[in-house]
N, C-alpha and C positions, 0 to 999 in steps of 0.2 A: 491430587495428581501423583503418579511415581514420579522416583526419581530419574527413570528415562525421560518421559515426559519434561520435566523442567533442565537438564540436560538439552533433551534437543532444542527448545528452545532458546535457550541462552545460545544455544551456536547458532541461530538465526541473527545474531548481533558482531558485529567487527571485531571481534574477541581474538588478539595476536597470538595468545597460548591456546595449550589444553587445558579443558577443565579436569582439573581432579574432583571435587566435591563440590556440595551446598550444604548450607543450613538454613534453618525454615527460622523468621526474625518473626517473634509473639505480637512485639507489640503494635500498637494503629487498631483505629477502628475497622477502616476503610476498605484498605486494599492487601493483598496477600504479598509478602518482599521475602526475599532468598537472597543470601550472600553467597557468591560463586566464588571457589576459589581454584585458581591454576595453577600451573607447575612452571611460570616463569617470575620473572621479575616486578611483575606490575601488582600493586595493592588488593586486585581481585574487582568485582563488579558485584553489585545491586542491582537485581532484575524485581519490579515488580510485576502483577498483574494489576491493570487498571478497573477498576469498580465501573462501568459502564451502564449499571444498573442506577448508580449515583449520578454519575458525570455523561450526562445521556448525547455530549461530542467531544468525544475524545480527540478525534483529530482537532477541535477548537483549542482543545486544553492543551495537546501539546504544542502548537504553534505557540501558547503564549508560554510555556516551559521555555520555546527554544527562544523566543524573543528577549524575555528577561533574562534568561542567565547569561547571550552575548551579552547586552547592553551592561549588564554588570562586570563580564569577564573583560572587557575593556577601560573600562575603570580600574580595576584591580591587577590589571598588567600595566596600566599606564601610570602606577603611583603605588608611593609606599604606603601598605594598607595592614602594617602588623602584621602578616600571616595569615590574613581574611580571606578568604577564597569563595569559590560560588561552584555549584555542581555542576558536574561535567558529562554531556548526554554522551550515548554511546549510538551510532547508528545501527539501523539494521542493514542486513546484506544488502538490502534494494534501496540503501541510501537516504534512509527516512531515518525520523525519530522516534518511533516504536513500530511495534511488529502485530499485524493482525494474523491470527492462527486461523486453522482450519474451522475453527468452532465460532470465527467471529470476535475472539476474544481479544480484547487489545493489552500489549505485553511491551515494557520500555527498559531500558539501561543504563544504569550512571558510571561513572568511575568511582570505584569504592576511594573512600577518604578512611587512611587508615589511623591508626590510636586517637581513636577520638572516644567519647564520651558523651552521655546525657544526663542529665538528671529530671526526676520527676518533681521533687521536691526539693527547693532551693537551700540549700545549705547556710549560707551565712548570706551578708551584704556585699561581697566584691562578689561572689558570682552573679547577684544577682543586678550587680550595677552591669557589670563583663555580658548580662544580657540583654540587659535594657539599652547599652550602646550597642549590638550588634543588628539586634530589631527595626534600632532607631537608622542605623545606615543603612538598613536595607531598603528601608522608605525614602531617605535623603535619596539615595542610587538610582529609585526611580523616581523621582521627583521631577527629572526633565522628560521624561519618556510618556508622552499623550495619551493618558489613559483610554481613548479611543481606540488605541491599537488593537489592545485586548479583546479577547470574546470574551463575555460573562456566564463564566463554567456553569454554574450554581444560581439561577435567577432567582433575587431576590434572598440571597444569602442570609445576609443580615438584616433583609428590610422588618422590622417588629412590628409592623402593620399587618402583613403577611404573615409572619408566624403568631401573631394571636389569632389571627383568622382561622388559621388550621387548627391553630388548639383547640377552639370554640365547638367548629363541625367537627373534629373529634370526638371530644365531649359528648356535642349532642348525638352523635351516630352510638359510641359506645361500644364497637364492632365487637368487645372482647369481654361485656361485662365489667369491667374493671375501675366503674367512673364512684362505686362508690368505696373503694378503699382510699384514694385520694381526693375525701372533699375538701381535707385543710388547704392541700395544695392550689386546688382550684380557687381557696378562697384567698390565697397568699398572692394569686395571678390578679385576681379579680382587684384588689386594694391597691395593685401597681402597674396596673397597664395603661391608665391616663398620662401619668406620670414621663411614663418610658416613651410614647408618642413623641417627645420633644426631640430628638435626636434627629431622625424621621421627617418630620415639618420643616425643620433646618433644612435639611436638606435639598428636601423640595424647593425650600425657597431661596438656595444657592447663597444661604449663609454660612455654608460648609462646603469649601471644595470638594469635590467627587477627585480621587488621588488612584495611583497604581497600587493596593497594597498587598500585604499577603492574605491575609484574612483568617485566617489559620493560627494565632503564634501564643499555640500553647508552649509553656518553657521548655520541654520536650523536644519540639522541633528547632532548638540548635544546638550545634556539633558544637564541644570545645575539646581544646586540644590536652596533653598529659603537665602541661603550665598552669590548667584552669584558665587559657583565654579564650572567650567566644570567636570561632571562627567559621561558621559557615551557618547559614540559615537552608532549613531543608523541609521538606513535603510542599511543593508549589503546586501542588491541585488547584488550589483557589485564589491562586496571585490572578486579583482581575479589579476591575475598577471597584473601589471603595472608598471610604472613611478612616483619616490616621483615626479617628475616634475609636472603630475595630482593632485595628491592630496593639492599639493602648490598653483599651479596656479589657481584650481576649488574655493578653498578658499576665497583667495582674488579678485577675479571675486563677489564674496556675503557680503564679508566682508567690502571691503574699496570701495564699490560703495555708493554713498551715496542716491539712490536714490532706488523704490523696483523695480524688474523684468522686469514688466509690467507699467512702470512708460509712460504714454503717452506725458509729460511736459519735451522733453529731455533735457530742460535748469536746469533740476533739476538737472544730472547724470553728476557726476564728481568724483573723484579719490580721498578718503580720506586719504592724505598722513601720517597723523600720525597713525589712523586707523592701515596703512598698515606696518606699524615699530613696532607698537604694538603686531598685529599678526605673524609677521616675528620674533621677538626675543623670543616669547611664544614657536613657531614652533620650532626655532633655540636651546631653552634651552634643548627640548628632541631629538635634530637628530644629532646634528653635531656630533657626536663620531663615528655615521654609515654612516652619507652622505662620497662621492666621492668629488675629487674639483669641477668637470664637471658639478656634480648636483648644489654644490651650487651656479657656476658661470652661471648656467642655470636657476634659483628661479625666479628672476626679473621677464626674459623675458616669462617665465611660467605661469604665467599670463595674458599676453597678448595671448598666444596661446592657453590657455585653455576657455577666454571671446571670441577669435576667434571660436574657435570649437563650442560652445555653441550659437552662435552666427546663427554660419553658420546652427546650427541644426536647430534652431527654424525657419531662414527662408524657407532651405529645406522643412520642413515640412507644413509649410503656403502654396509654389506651391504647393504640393501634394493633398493638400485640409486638413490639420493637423489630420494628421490619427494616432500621437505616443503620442503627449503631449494634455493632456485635455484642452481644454479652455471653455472661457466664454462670448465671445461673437467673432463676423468673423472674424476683424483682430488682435486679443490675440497675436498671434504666431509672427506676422510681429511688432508689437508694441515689444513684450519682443526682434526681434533681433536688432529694433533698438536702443533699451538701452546699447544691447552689444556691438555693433561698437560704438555709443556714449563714452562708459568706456573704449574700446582700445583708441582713439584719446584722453582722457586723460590720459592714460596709457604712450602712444608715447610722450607725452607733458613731464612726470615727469619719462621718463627712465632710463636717470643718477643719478635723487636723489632716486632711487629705487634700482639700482646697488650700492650705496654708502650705503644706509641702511642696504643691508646685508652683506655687506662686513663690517660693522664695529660689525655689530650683532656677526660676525665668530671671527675677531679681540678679541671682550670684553670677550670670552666664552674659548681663551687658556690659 
């Protein structure tokens, strides 16, 4: 789009300045984001474009954008919360919370949170504890709020029933030629998908509450501030009813890998074990008063099932010809899965020092 173009829309939003500029923000699969900056006093705004090709009701998604960040922003004005803050939507001129354009295309706006930071790759252990408590309160925060509310952006997100299914008829369709440059892979799927089912069954048989969670929480998606504290949790596309098991497991799948996504050198990618203690008692400080035992006797192995899924998704979508996740060049999509089966076989390697680590996490916390 020009830069008219995204201009005019951002003044389709309750924007008290002029704008002076944008820049165009690289990273996310998903959805296309622009930092807007004005010529007043205010931190500037985040306009994204909503992927509606993904997220096929967007007006669902944002009702549950706007439901969770009040229900948070009330918490966090009602009590001392370190500096933790929750994103703050911007309306559009017609008094909603995003904007449909001419083309049909749906377009929203935050309040920019400014000097803040990310990381992709976890630096040491207090950041990575600084994330695991900030994840973890994100879940407590909605802990009272009836996962009913929600609409479920993403059907069947995480259900691993459903995404082997598709991998399968992928597979077998083949639409792109490409099933037999990855047969290890298929056969790395095939030796763990019994396995991975248990998470799934639980569920069904409501030995796992179903919770409000993000579903999303790569370490990437939070903000900390120029202190190194975690203060805000960010990309809510997929806060919709789920599993702490997801938001646990998706964690440390980004957290205690030590190597990035897309790392093509898989002798790099191995299981940062202290990383992963670090993160787990951060987590552990803000949940265990509302986790279940199931959930927490389930945390470890949540990990490996959540690096599976993500795993599974990305090669899924390389047979397909990579029609969901953006890449950057032809095999992107087969290279990030096989970082993932890489960090399960170190996962399987340090399984008991990983059940040992949250069990003593629970122990130190009564």
């Amino acid at each position: 789009m020009s830069n008219k173009d995204i201009i005019g829309i951002a003044n389709q939003f309750k924007i008290q300045e002029s704008i002076e500029d944008f820049h165009t923000i690289t990273t996310g699969h998903i959805n296309d984001s622009y930092l807007i900056r004005t010529n007043g006093d205010s931190p500037g705004y985040f306009l994204q474009w909503v992927n509606s090709y993904i997220f096929k009701d967007v007006e669902g998604l944002m009702r549950n954008i706007e439901t969770v960040t009040r229900h948070i922003a009330d918490k966090v004005n009602n009590g001392n919360r370190d500096g933790f803050r929750v994103l703050e939507l911007v309306p559009s001129l017609e008094g909603k919370s995003y904007y449909k354009d001419s083309n049909g295309e749906f377009w929203r706006m935050y309040l920019n949170i400014p000097d803040t930071h990310v990381y992709d790759i976890v630096e040491n252990k207090e950041i990575a504890f600084q994330g695991g408590k900030a994840f973890g309160r994100f879940v407590s925060d909605l802990a009272d709020l009836p996962s009913q509310k929600l609409t479920e952006t993403i059907p069947n997100f995480h259900n691993m029933e459903t995404r082997i299914l598709n991998f399968l008829n992928s597979v077998k369709k083949d639409p792109f030629g490409r099933r037999k440059e990855v047969s290890a892979e298929i056969d790395f799927v095939d030796e763990r998908s019994e396995e991975m089912l248990r998470i799934p069954e639980w569920i069904k048989e409501g030995k796992i509450p179903m919770r409000i969670t993000h579903n999303d929480t790569k370490f990437n998606n939070i903000l900390f501030n120029e202190e190194n504290k975690a203060i805000c949790i960010v990309d809510l596309d997929t806060v919709m009813p789920g599993s702490v098991l997801f938001d646990f497991g998706d964690a440390i799948r980004t957290t205690a890998n030590t190597a990035c996504e897309d790392e093509r050198d898989l002798s790099r990618v191995d299981l940062n074990l202290p990383i992963f203690e670090a993160y787990a008692k951060g987590f552990m400080s803000t949940t265990h008063q509302s986790l279940t035992n199931e959930e927490i006797n389930l945390l470890a192995f949540s990990a490996r099932y959540m690096t599976f899924i993500i795993g599974l998704r990305f090669l899924t979508d390389y047979i397909d010809g990579d029609p969901y996740f953006r890449t950057s060049y032809p095999t992107h999509n087969l290279d990030r899965a096989r970082v993932q089966f890489r960090l399960i076989e170190a996962m399987e390697r340090n399984s008991l020092a990983m059940e040992k680590i949250i069990k003593d996490a629970c122990l130190s916390l009564r």
